[in-house]
TINURO-839972 format. One record per residue: x, y, z of N, C-alpha, C in turn; residue in three letters. Coordinates in steps of 0.2 Angstrom, whole numbers, plus 5000, padded with zeros to 4 digits. Atoms other than C-alpha are relative to their C-alpha. Layout:
XYZXYZXYZAla/...
This chain:
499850025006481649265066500350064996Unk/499649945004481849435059500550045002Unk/499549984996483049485071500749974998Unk/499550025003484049355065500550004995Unk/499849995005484149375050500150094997Unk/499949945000484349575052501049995002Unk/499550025000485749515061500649964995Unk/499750025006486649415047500250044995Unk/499949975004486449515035500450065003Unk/499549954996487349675047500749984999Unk/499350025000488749555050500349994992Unk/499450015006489249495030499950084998Unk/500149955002488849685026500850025003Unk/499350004997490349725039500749974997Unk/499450035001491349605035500150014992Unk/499849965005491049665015500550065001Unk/499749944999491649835021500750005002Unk/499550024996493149765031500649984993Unk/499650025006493849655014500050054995Unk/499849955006493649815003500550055004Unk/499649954999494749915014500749975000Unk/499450034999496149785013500450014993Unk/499750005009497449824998500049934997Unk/499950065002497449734986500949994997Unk/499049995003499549704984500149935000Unk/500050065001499749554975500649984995Unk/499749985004501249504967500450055001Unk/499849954997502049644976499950054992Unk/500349955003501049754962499450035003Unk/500449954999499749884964499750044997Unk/500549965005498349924955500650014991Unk/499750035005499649834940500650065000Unk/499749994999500749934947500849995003Unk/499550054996502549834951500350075007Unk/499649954995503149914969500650005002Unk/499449984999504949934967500250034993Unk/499849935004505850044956500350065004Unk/499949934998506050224955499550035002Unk/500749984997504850304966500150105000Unk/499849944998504550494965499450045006Unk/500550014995503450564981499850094998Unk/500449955003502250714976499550015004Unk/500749984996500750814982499550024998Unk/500849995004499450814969500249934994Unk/499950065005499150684956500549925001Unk/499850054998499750524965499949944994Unk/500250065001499850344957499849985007Unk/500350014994499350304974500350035005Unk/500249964994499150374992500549935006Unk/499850054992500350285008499950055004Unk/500049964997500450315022500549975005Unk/499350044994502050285036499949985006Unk/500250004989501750175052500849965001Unk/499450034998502950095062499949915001Unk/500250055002502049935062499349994997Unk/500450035005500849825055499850024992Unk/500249975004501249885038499749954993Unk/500050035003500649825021500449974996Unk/499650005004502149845012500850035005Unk/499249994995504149835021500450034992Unk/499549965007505049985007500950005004Unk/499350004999506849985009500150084995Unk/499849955005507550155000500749994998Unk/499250015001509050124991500350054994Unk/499449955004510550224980499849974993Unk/500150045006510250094964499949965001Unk/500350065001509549944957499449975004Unk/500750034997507849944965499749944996Unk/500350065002507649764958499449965002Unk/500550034995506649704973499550015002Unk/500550004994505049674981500050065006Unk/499949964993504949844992500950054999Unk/499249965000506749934986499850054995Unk/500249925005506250124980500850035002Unk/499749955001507550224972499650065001Unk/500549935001506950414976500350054995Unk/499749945001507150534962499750044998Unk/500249944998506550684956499650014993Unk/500349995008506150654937499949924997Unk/500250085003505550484927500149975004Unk/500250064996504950394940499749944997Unk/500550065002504150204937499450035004Unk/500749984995502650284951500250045002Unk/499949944995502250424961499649995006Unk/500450004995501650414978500150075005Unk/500349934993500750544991500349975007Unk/500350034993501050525009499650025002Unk/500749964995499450565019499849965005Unk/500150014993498850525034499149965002Unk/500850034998496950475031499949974993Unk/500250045009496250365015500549974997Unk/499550015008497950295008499849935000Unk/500350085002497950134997500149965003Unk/499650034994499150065009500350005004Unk/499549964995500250075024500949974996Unk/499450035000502250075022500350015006Unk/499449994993503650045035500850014994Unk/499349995001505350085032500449965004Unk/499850074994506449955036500950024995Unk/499249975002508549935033500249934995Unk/499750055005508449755027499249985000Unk/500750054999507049625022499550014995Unk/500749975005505949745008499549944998Unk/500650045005504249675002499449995005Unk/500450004995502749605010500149945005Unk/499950004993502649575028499949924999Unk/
């Protein structure tokens, strides 16, 4: 019996651990932060942490020249950004892809 219930208790523990590592991108915002715009990409004091894969990402960014109106379309400039994102490779809030059409979530 106590096994059992060692047992249960390991798995929703896990499965806590699992649903806190999943972004939370809702409304294609983030942490009430809308993700499109003007994006500036920095190496200290981020609004948040990505990181670049080539699949299963959490967010498909398009980069474009003007009118980042959409779901996933970063203007990149250099001063007065709407957010600033880090790239890093361990810990970020979530993954992007780079894609050519389609921006926003998967």
């Amino acid at each position: 019996m106590n096994i059992i219930l060692l047992i249960l208790f390991i798995s929703s523990y896990s499965v806590n651990l699992i649903a806190e590592q999943t972004p939370e991108i809702i409304d294609c915002s983030y942490k009430n932060i809308e993700l499109h715009g003007k994006v500036q990409f920095v190496e200290s004091f981020p609004d948040f942490k990505i990181k670049i894969v080539e699949s299963f990402p959490d967010l498909r960014v398009q980069l474009v020249k003007s009118f980042p109106n959409n779901c996933g379309e970063w203007e990149v400039v250099n001063s007065f950004p709407d957010f600033k994102v880090q790239v890093v490779e361990l810990f970020p809030d979530f993954k992007v892809q780079y894609v050519e059409s389609f921006p926003g979530k998967p």
